[in-house]
C-alpha positions in Angstrom: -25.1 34.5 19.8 -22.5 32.1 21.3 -18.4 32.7 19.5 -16.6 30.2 18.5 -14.6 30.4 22.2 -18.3 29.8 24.1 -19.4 27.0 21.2 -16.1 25.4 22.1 -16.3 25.2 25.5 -20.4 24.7 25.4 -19.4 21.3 23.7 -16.6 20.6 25.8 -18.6 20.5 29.0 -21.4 18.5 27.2 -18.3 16.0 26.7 -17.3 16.2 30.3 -20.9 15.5 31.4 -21.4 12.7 29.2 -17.8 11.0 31.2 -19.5 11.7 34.7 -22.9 10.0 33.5 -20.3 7.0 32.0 -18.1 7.1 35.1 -21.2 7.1 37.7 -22.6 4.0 35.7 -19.7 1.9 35.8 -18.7 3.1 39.2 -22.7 1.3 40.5 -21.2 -1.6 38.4 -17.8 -2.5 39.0 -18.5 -4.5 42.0 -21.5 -6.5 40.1 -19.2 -7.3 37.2 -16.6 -8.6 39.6 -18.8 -11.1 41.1 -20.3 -12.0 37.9 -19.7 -15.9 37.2 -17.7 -17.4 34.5 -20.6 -19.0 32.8 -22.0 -15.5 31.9 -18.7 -14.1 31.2 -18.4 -16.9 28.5 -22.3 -15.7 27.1 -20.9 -11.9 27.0 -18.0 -12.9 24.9 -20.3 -15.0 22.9 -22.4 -11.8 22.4 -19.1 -10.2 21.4 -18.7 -12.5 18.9 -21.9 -11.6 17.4 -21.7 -7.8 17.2 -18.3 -8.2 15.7 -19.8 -10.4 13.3 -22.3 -7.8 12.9 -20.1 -5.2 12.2 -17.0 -6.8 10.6 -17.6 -6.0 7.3 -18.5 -2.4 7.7 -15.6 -2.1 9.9 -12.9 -3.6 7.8 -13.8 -1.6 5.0 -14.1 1.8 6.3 -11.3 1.1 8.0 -9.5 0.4 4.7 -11.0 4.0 3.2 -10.1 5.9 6.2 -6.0 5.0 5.4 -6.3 5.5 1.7 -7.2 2.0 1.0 -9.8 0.4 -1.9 -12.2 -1.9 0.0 -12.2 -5.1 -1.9 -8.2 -5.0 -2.8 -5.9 -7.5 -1.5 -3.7 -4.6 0.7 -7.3 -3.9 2.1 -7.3 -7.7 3.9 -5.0 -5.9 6.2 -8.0 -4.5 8.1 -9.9 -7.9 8.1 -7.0 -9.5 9.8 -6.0 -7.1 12.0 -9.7 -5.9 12.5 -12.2 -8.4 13.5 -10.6 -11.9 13.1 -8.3 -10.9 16.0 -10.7 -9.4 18.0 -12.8 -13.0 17.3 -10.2 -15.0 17.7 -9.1 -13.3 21.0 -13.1 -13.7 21.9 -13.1 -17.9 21.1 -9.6 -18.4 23.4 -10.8 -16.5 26.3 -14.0 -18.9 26.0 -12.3 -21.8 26.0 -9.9 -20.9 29.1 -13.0 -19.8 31.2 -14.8 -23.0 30.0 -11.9 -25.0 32.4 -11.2 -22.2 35.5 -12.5 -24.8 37.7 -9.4 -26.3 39.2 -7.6 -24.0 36.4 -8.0 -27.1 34.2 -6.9 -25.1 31.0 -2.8 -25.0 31.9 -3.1 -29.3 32.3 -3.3 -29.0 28.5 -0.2 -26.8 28.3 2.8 -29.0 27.4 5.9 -27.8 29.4 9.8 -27.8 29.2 13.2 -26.3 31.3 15.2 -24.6 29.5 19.2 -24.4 29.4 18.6 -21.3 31.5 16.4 -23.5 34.0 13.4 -21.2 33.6 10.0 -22.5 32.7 8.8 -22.7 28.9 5.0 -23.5 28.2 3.7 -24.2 24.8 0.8 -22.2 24.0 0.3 -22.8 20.5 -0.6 -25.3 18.7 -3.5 -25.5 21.1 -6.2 -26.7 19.0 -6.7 -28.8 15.6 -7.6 -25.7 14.3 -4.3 -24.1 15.1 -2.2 -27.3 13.6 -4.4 -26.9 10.6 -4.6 -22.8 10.4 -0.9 -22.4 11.3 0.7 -25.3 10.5 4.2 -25.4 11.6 4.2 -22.0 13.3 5.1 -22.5 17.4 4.8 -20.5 20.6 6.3 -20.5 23.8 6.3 -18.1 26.7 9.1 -18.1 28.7 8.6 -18.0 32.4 10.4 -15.7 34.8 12.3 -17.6 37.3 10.8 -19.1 40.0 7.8 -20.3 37.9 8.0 -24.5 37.9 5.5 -26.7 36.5 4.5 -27.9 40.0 3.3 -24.0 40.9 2.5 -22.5 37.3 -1.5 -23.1 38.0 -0.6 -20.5 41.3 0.6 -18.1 38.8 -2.0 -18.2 36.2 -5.3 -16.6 36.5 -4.9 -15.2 39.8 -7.5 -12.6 40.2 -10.4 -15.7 40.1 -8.7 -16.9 43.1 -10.8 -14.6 45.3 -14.4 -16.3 45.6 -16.8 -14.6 43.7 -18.6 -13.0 46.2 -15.9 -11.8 48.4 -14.4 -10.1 44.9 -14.6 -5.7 44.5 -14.3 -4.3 41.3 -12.2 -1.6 39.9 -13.3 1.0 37.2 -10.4 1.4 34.7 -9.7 4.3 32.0 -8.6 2.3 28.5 -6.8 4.8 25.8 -7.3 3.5 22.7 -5.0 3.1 20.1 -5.2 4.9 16.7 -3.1 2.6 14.4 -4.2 -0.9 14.5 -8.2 -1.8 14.8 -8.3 -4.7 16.8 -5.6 -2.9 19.8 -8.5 -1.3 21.7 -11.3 -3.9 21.9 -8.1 -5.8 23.1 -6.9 -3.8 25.9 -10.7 -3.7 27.1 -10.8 -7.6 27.1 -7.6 -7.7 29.1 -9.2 -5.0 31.9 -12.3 -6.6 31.8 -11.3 -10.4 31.7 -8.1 -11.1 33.2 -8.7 -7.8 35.6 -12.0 -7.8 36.3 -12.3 -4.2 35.9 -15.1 -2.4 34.2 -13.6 0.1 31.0 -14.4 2.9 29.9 -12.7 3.6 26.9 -11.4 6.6 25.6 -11.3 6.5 21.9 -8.6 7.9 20.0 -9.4 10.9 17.5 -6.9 9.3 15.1 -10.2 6.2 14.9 -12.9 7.1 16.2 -14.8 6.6 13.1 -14.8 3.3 14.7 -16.9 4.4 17.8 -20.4 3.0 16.0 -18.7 -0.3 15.5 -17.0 -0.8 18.6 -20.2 -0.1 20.8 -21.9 -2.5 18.1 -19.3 -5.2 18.6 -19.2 -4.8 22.4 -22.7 -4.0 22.8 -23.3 -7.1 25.2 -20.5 -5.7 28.0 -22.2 -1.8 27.0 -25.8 -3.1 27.7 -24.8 -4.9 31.0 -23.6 -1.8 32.1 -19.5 -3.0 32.4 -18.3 -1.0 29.2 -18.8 2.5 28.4 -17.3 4.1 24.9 -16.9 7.9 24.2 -14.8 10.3 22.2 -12.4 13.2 23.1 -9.1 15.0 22.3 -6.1 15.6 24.8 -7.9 17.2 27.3 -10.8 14.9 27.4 -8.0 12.2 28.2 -6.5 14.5 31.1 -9.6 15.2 32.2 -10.3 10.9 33.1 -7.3 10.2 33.4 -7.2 12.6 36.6 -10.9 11.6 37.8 -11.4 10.3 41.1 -13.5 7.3 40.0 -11.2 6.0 37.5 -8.6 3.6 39.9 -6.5 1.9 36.9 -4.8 3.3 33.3 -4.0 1.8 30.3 -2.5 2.9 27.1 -1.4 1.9 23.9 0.6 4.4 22.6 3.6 6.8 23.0 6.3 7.0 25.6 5.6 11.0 25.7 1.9 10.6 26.7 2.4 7.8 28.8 5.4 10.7 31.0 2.7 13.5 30.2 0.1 11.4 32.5 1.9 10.3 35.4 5.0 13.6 35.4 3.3 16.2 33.6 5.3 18.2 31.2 7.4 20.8 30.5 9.2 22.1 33.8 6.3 20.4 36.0 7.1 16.5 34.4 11.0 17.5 34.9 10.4 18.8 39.0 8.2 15.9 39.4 10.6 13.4 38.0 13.2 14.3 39.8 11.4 14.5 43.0 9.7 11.0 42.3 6.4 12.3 42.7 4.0 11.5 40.4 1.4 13.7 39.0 -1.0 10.4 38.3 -0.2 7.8 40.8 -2.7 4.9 39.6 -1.4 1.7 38.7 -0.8 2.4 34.6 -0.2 -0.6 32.5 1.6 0.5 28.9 2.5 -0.6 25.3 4.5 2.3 24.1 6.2 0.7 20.8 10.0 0.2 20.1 12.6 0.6 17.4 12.6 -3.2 16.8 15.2 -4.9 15.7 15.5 -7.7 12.7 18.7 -9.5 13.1 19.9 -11.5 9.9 22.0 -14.3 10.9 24.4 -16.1 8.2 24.3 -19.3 6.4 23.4 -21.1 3.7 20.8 -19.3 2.3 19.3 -20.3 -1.3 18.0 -17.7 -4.0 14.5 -18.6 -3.0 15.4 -18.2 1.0 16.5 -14.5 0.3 13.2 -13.6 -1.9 10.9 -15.2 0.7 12.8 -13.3 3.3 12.9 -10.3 2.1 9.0 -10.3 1.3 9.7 -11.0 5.1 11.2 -7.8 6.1 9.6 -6.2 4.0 6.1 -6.9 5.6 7.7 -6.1 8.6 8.1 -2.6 7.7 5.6 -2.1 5.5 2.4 -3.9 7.2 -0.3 -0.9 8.0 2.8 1.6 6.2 4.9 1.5 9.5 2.3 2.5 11.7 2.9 -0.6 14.1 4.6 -0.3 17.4 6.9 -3.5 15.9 7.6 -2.5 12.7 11.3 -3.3 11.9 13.6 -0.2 11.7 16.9 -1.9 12.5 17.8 -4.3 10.2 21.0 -5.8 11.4 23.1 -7.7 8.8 25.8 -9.7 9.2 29.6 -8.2 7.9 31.3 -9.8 4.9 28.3 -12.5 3.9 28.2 -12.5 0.3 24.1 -12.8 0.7 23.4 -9.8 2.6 24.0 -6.9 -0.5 21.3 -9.2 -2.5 18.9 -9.5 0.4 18.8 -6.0 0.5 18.3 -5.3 -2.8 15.2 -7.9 -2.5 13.8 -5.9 0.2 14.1 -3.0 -1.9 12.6 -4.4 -4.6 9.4 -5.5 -2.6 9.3 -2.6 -1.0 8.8 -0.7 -4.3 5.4 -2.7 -5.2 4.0 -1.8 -1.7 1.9 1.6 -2.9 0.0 1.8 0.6 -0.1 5.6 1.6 1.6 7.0 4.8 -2.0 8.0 6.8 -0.6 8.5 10.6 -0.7 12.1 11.9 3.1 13.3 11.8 4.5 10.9 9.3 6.0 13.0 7.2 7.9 15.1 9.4 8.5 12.2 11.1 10.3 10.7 7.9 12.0 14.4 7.6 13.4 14.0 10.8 14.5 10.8 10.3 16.6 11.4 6.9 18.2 14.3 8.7 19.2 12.2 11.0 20.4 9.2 9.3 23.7 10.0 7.7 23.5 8.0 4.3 20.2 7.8 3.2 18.8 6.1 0.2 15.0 6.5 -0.9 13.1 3.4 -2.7 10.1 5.0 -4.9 6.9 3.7 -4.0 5.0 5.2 -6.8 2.8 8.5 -6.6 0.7 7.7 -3.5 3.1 6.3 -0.9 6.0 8.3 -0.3 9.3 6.7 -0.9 11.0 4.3 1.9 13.8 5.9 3.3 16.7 3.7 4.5 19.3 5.3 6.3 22.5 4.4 8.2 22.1 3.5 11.7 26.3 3.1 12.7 28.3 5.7 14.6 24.9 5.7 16.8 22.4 7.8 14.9 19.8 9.0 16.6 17.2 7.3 14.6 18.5 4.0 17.0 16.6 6.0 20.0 13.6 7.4 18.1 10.6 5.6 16.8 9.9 6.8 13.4 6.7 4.8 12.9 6.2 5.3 9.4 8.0 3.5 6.5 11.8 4.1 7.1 14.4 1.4 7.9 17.8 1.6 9.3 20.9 -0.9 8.8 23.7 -1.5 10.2 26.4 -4.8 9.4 28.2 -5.9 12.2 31.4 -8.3 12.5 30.3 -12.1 11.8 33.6 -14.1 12.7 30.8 -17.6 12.9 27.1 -17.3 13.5 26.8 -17.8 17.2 29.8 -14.6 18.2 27.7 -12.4 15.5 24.3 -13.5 16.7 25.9 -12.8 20.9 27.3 -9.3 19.1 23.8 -8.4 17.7 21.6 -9.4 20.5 24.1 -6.5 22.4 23.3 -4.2 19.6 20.0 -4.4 19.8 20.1 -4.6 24.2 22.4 -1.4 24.1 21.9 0.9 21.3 18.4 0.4 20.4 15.5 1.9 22.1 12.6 -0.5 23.3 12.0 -3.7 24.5 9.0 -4.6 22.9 9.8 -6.9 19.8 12.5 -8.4 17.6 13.1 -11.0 15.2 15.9 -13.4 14.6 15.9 -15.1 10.8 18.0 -17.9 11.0 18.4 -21.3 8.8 17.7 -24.3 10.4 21.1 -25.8 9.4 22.4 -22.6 11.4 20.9 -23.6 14.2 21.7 -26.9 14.2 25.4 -26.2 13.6 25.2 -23.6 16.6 23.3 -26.0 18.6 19.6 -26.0 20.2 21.1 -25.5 23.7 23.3 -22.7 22.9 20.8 -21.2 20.7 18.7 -21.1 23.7 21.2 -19.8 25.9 21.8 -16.8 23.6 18.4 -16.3 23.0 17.8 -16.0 26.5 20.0 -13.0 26.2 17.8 -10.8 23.9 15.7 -8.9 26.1 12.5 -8.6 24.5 8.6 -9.3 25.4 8.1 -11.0 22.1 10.7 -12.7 19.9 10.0 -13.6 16.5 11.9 -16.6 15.2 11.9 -16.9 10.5 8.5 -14.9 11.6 7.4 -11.2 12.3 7.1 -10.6 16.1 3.6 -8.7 15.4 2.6 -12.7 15.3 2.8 -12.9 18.8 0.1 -9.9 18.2 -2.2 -11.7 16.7 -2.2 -15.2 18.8 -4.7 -14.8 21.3 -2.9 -17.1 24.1 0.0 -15.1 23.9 1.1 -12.4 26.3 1.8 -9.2 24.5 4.5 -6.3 26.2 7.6 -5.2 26.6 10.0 -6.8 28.4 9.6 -7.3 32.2 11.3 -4.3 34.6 10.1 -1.0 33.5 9.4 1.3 36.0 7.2 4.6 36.1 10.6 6.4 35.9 12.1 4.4 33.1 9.1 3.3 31.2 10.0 2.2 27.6 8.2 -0.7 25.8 5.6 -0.1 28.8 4.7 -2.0 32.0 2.8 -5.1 32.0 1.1 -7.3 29.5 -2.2 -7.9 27.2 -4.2 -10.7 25.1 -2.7 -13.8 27.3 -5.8 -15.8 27.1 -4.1 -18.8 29.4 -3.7 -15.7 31.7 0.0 -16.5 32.8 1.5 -14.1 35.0 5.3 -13.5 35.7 6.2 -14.0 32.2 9.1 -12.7 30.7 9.2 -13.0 27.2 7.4 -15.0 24.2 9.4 -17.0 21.3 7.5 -17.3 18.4 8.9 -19.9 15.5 7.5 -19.7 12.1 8.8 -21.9 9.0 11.8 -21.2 7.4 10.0 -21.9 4.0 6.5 -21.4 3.0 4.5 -24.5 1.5 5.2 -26.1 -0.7 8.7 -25.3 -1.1 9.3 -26.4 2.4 8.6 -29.9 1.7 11.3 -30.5 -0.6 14.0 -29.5 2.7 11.8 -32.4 4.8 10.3 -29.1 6.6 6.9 -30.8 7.2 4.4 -28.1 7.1 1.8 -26.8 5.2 1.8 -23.1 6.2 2.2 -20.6 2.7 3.0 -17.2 1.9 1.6 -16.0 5.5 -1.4 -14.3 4.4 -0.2 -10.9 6.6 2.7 -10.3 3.9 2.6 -7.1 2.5 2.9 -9.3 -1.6 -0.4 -11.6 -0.6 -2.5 -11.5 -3.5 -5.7 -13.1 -1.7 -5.2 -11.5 1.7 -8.6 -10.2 1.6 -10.1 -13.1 0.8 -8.3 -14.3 3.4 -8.9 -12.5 6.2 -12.3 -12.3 5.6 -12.9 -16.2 5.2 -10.9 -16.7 8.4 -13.1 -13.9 10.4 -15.8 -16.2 9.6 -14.3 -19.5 10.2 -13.5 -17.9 14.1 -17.1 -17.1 14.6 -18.2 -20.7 13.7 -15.2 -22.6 13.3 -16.2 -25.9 10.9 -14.0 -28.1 8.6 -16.7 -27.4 5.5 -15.2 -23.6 5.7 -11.1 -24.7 5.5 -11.1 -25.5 1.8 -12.1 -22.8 0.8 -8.8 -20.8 2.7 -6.2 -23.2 2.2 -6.8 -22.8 -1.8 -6.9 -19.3 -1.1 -3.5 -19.4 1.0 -1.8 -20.8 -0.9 -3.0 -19.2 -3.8 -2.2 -15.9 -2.6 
């Protein structure tokens, strides 16, 4: 009889096996899916579309069960919008850019503008009717890294379907997928697959992979065609393809620490390696490692209404998915002296109280223990029995906890000097450069009489300052997650050595290269509220916030609308918007 040592490693090579049969199958296929033409690209994301219809309900719901959620309950909509409708959503943006690669048609619909800095800005959203009519008022730019004009943006957009077809060779890349939010890893795959033409194979991770049945079910068309393979594995199942000779390209969304562990090693071996500048893994290895992200409260005129829609605001930020989110706000940076900011806190605190999710991520306790030691003052708001309390500590004299990512639900604050709007908005953008770990997201709330006292131009100008891969303007950065045509990373300049926020970008369905960041501008007031401050849009309670009371209905209405888009189906989510 085999012991527990022999049954272990019995199943272990089985594993190991099963990757060689994967890798050998892509390996035969790479070169085939990188000649493969656009038009049946487009009917494999088509087929995408239908297995994640397929499988969207099951998904979302056992999703919602496996983090301590009731299927069915408006918290639970969570998984439907971060779940299928932007994995669908991703699906119908890729179409339509494919649909016009000849002559890169797609970026003559991109409306341009310089900026004070002289860099490049190009509107990706609105795009569509559906996106004036979906998310009205809400605006996205990515900003351009110098160099990149409008005469040669088509030159850097979409380069890998330069090479002709036939004279293309194809790479087999090694996706890690993420364990926090559902729609990360079909994602990342898209991006290799797509705008790399690389065949996956994806790695689940053990935190999800109750999802495994779905996924292959949702991606069955690029699984049948032989350009996907999906298996399972812990640590060493990870080391073990990471380190295989047929795998050419990484990518991983995740933590800093594995992302060193792959390409240094650890212990002594990752510190000799280092410091020798020889890496363990030397494969290209794109990254999204997370942040301690930053949401910097500017002053002004603020009404009563303005600081409870805000803080439902903040609080969403923290709270979506209980903290798990690689851009969930843990600085909240308030301005000195304003005689709003002790009652916006209190509001967040008082929203915070009625969000009961549980804390599911591996770690998140001690991570929250660790984080209260660390914070100096700390203050606890009770979430009821279930979710443990949110912890809100200090973050001046530099704690720690401005260098550690606590990814759970704790928030940091910190008020610094606000002589006028524009010197405290330039002093917290080098808070948040200097002190703060991470260059992945941020968000600015400002009123629009602010800005217009500051000035568009010298908003602009300090803007351009915040260094950041997505900026979220009177909106949660994790937007910028969730449109399709947006590039999603960390801030340009990482390096294998110094690899924060990660290297690289994903999603980006126009496929822009040299980017450098992405402003994303949501209302300052929700529907209908808005109207009466001649702020002409018809965008509600965002149905992402954390105090959504049809957010399920809601994500599952608009999961459908993205696999057949149709006016007859927007009724019956704008009552539900703005009901919720």
């Amino acid at each position: 009889m085999l012991d527990a040592a022999q049954l272990t490693l019995s199943g272990q090579d089985a594993l190991f096996e099963q990757y060689e049969t994967a890798l050998a199958e892509l390996d035969a296929n790479k070169d085939r899916w990188a000649q493969l033409p656009v038009a049946d690209r487009i009917r494999l994301l088509k087929g995408m579309k239908d297995g994640v219809m397929t499988v969207a309900k099951g998904w979302a719901e056992e999703a919602a069960r496996k983090k301590g959620l009731k299927p069915g309950t408006p918290v639970a909509g969570e998984e439907w919008i971060a779940g299928p409708y932007a994995c669908m959503s991703a699906c119908n943006s890729l179409i339509s850019t494919l649909s016009q690669m000849d002559g890169k048609s797609f970026i003559d619909h991109l409306p341009t503008r310089e900026l004070p800095t002289g860099q490049l800005a190009v509107k990706v959203l609105p795009h569509s009717i559906w996106d004036h009519l979906l998310m009205s008022g809400v605006k996205a730019e990515v900003w351009m890294q110098d160099g990149v004009t409008k005469a040669n943006l088509k030159a850097n957009a979409a380069t890998a379907y330069d090479i002709p077809e036939a004279q293309r060779t194809g790479k087999v890349a090694l996706v890690l997928g993420a364990g926090n939010i559902n729609a990360i890893t079909p994602l990342d795959v898209l991006q290799k697959l797509i705008l790399e033409n690389q065949v996956v194979i994806l790695k689940m991770n053990p935190v999800n992979d109750y999802l495994t049945d779905y996924y292959k079910v949702a991606m069955k068309s690029f699984v049948d065609e032989g350009f996907l393979r999906i298996v399972r594995g812990d640590a060493k199942g990870g080391a073990y393809l990471c380190d295989h000779p047929t795998v050419e390209e990484l990518h991983i969304t995740g933590a800093e620490t594995t992302h060193d562990a792959i390409v240094w090693g650890v212990g002594e071996e990752g510190e000799k390696n280092r410091k020798a500048g020889t890496p363990k893994n030397a494969k290209r290895f794109t990254s999204e490692l997370g942040s301690v992200s930053p949401t910097i409260v500017v002053p002004g005129p603020w009404s009563a209404a303005d600081i409870r829609f805000q803080a439902e605001n903040i609080a969403t930020m923290k709270l979506h998915n209980s903290g798990h989110n690689c851009i969930a706000t843990q600085a909240l940076v308030l301005p000195k002296g304003w005689d709003k900011a002790d009652r916006l806190l209190e509001a967040v605190k008082q929203v915070a109280a009625t969000s009961t999710r549980p804390a599911w991520y591996p770690g998140a306790e001690q991570r929250l223990e660790t984080h209260k030691a660390q914070g100096g003052k700390v203050e606890t708001v009770d979430r009821g029995t279930i979710a443990p309390p949110l912890v809100i500590s200090d973050l001046s004299g530099g704690s720690a906890n401005c260098q550690t990512e606590v990814f759970g639900p704790a928030l940091g604050t910190i008020a610094l000097d606000a002589p006028d709007p524009a010197t405290y908005l330039e002093n917290a953008i080098a808070y948040a450069n200097d002190d703060l770990w991470g260059t992945l997201g941020c968000q600015i709330l400002i009123h629009p009489k602010t800005i217009r006292t500051i000035g568009k131009k010298r908003f602009e100008e300090i803007l351009s300052k915040l260094r950041y891969g997505t900026i979220g303007i009177n909106g949660w950065c994790g937007l910028g997650f969730l449109i399709a045509t947006c590039p999603w990373g960390a801030f340009p300049g990482h390096t294998l050595e110094d690899v924060g926020s990660g290297i690289g970008t994903v999603h980006n369905a126009f496929m822009l290269e040299k980017t450098e960041r992405t402003v994303v501008q949501a209302p300052w007031r929700p529907f209908p509220r808005g109207l009466l401050s001649l702020q002409f849009s018809l965008m509600p309670k965002p149905p992402f916030f954390i105090t959504n009371t049809r957010q399920h209905k809601i994500g599952k209405a608009l999961t459908r609308f993205q696999y057949k888009p149709k006016l007859s189906r927007l009724p019956g989510i704008l009552m539900n918007a703005v009901l919720g």
